[in-house]
C-alpha positions as CSV (number, residue, x, y, z in Angstrom):
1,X,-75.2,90.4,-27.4
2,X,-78.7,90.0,-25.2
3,X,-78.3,91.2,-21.7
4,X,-79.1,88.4,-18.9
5,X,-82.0,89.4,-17.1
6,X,-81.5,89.1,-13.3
7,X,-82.8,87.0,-11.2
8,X,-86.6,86.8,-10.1
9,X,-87.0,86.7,-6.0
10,X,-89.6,85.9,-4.4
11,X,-89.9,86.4,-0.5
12,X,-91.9,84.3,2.1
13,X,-93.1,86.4,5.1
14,X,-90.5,84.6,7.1
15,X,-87.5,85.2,4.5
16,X,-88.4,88.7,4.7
17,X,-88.2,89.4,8.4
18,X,-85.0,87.6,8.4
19,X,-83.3,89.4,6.1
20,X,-84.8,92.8,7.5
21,X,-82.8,91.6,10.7
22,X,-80.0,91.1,8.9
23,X,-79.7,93.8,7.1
24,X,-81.0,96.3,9.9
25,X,-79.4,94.8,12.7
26,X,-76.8,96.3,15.0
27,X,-74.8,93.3,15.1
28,X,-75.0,91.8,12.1
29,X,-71.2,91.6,10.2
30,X,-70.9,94.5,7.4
31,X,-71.0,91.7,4.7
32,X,-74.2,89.8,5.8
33,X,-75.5,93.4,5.9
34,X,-75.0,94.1,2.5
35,X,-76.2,91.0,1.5
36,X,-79.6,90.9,3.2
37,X,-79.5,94.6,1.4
38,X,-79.2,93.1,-2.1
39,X,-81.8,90.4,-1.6
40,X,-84.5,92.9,-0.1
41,X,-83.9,95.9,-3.1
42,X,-84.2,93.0,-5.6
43,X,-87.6,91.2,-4.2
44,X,-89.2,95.2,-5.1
45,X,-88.4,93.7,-8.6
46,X,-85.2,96.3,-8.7
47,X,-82.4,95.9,-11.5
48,X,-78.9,94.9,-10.5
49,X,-77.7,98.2,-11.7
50,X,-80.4,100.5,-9.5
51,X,-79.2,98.2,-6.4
52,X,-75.7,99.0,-7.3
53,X,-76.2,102.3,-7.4
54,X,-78.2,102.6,-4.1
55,X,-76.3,100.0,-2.3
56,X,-72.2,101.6,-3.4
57,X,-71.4,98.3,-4.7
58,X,-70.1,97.1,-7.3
59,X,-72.5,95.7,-10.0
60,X,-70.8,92.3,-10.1
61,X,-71.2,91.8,-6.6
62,X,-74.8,92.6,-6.4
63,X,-75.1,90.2,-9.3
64,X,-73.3,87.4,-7.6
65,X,-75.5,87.4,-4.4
66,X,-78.6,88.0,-5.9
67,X,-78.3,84.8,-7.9
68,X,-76.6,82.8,-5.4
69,X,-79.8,83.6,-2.9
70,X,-82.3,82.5,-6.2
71,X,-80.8,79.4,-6.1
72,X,-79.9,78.4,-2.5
73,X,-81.8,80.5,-0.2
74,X,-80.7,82.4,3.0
75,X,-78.4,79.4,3.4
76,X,-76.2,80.5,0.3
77,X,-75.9,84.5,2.0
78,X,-73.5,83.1,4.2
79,X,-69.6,82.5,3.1
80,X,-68.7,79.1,1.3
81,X,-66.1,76.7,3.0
82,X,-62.5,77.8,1.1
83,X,-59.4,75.8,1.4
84,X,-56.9,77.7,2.2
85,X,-53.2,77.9,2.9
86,X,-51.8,74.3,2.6
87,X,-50.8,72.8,6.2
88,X,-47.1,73.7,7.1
89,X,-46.9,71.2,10.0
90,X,-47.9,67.8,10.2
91,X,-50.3,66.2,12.9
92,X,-47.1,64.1,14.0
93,X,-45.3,67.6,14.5
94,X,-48.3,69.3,16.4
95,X,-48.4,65.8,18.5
96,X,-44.9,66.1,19.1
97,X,-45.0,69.4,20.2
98,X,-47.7,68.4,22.7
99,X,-45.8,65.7,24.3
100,X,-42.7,67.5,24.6
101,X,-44.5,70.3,26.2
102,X,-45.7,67.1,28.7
103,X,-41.9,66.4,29.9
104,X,-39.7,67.9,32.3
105,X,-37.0,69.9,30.6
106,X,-34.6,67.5,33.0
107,X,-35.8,65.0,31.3
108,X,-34.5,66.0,28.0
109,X,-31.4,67.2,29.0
110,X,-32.2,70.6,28.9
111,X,-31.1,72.7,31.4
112,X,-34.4,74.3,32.3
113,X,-36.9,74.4,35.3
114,X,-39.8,74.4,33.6
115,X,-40.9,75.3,29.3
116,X,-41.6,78.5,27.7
117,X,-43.3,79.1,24.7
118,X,-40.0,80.5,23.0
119,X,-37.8,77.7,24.7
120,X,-39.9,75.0,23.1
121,X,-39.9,76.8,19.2
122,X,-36.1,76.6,19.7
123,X,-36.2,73.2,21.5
124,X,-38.4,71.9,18.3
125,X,-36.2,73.6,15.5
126,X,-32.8,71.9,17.2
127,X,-34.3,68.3,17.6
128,X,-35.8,68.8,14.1
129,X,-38.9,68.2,15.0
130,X,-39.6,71.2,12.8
131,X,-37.8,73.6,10.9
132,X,-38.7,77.2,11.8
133,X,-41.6,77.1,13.7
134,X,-43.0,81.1,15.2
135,X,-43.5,81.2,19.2
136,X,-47.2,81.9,18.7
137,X,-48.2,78.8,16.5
138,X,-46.8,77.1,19.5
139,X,-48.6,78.5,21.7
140,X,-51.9,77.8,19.5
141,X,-51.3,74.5,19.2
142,X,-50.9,74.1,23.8
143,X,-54.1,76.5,24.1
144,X,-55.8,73.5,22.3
145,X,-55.2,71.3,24.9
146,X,-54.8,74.1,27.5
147,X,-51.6,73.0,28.1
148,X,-49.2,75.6,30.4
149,X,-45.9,73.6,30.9
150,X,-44.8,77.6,32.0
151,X,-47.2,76.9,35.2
152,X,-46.7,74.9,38.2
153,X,-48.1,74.4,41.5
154,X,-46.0,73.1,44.6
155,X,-46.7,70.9,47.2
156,X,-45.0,69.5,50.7
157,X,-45.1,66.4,52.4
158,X,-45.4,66.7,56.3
159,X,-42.6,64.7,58.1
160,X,-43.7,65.5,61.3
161,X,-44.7,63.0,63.8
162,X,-45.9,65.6,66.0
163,X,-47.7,68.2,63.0
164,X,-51.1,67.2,64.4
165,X,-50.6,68.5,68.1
166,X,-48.8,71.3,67.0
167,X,-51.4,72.4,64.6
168,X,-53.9,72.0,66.8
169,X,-52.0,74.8,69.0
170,X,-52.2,77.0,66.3
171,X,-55.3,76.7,65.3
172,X,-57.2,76.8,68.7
173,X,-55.2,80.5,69.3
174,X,-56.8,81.2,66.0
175,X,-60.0,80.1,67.6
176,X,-59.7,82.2,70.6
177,X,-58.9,79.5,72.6
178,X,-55.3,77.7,74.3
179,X,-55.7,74.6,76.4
180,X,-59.0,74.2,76.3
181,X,-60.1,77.8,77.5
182,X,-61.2,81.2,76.1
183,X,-59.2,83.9,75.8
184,X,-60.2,87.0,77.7
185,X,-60.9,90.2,76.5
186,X,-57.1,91.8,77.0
187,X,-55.3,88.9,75.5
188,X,-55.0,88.5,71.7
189,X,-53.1,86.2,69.1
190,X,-50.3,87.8,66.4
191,X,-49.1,86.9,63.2
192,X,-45.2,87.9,63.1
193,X,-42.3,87.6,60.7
194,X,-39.1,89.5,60.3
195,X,-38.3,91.6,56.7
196,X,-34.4,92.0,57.5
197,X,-32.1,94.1,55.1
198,X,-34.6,96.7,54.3
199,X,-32.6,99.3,52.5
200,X,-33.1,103.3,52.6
201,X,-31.8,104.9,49.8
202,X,-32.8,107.5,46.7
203,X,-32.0,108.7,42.8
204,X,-28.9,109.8,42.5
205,X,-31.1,112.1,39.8
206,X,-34.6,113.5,40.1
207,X,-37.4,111.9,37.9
208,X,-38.0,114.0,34.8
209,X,-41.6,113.9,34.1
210,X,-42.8,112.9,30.8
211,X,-43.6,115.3,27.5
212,X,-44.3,115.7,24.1
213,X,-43.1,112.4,22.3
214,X,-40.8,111.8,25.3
215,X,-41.3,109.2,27.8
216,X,-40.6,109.8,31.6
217,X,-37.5,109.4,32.7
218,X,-35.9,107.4,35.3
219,X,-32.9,107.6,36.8
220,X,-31.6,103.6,37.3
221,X,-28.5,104.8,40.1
222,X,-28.8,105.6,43.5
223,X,-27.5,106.6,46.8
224,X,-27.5,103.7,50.1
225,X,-28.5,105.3,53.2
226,X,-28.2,102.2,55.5
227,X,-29.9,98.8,56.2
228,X,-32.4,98.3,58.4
229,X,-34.5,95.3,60.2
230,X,-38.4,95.5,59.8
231,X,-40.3,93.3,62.6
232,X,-44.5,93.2,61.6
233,X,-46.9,91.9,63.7
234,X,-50.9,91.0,62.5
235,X,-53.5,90.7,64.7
236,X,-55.4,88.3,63.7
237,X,-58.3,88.8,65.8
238,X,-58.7,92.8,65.4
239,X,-57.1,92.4,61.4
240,X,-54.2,94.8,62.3
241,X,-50.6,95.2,61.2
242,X,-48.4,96.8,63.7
243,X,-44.4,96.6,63.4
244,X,-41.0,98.4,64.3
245,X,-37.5,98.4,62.8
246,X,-34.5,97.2,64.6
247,X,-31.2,97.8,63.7
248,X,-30.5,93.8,64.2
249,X,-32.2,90.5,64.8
250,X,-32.5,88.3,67.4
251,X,-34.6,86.8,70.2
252,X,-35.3,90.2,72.0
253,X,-35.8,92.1,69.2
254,X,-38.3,89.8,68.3
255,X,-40.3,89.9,71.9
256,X,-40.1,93.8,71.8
257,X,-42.1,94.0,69.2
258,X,-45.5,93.5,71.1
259,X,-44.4,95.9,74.1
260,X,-46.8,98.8,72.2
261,X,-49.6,96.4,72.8
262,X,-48.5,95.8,76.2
């Protein structure tokens, strides 16, 4: 049986540098690299089998992508379109997805405050939207539209007649200023709130470090020493946080806590 002869190729200046790139390059993908190798050892008039042998592969592939570039160019060096895997899921099942992923969980009767990724899998399989449907193709299918029905971002309504003046206070003592007139040099403006029911306590058991294929350790019991009330203070003007601890709350508890200022 005659042997095929290979493939004649024939490089134009520009073909050339290109595929030098490609096959030289640090970023170019492993198979384009190969590739670009084939073409270039076969336009020094080269037999498949030398190439082979130089390149590592296998004779069959070196014969493939030399004659694929003979007839198509550097266009045909790149990978061809393939079908793939049949779809699972329907564009009305991804659609449906999407707009359950737009509603309240209230809405549906589900007793949620808001969707997760593995609540609306389940929520999909038990409508029968879908039969058995993996958290993470849901989650694909939201990313598309950047949907995050997980996320949410709150909002009040003032009902205050008077929020206007009494913002204003606040903000002119933010501005060095109350009724109109600077505040002098000793006098300054703090942030406070209360952190009641700090509790002092320890392990029952000491940490054991971690080891060898051994994970550290922690013990999840523990001894209460006591309650506490923490009183903080931030001065907004000099950015300092100042604070004591109380052993209750209350009005004068409260106004103590600038007396180490005063």
């Amino acid at each position: 049986m005659p042997v095929a002869l290979a493939c004649p190729i024939v490089l134009t200046a520009a073909e050339r540098e290109r595929l030098k790139k490609m096959a030289y390059g640090h970023r170019t993908q492993h198979r384009l690299r190969c590739r670009a190798q084939i073409v270039l050892h076969a336009a020094r008039g080269r037999s498949n089998a030398r190439i082979a042998h130089e390149t590592g592969l296998h004779l069959d592939t070196v014969r493939a992508w030399r004659g694929r570039f003979a007839h198509g160019g550097l266009s045909a060096l790149a990978d061809r379109k393939r079908s793939g895997r049949p779809a699972r899921f329907t564009p009305v099942q991804i659609a449906g997805t999407k707009a359950l992923a737009c509603q309240l969980p209230a809405e549906t009767g589900v007793p949620l405050s808001r969707w997760s990724c593995p609540e609306l899998a389940a929520e999909l399989t038990s409508r029968g939207i879908t039969d058995t449907i993996s958290v993470s193709t849901v989650r694909r299918w939201l990313r598309e539209d950047v949907l995050k029905p997980w996320q949410y971002r709150s909002w009040i309504f003032i009902t205050d007649p008077d929020f206007r003046p009494k913002a204003e206070r606040v903000l002119d003592l933010y501005a060095r200023t109350w009724e109109g007139e600077p505040l002098g040099a000793n006098e300054y403006v703090i942030s406070a709130d209360e952190k009641t029911s700090i509790q002092a306590r320890c392990r029952c058991h000491p940490t054991l470090a971690p080891g060898q294929a051994r994970s550290m350790r922690v013990n999840h019991t523990y001894g209460r020493g006591g309650a506490v009330a923490y009183l903080a203070a931030y001065d907004v003007h000099r950015a300092q946080v100042f604070g004591r601890t109380e052993p209750t709350t209350g009005i004068d508890p409260f106004m103590a806590l600038g007396s180490p200022r005063s």
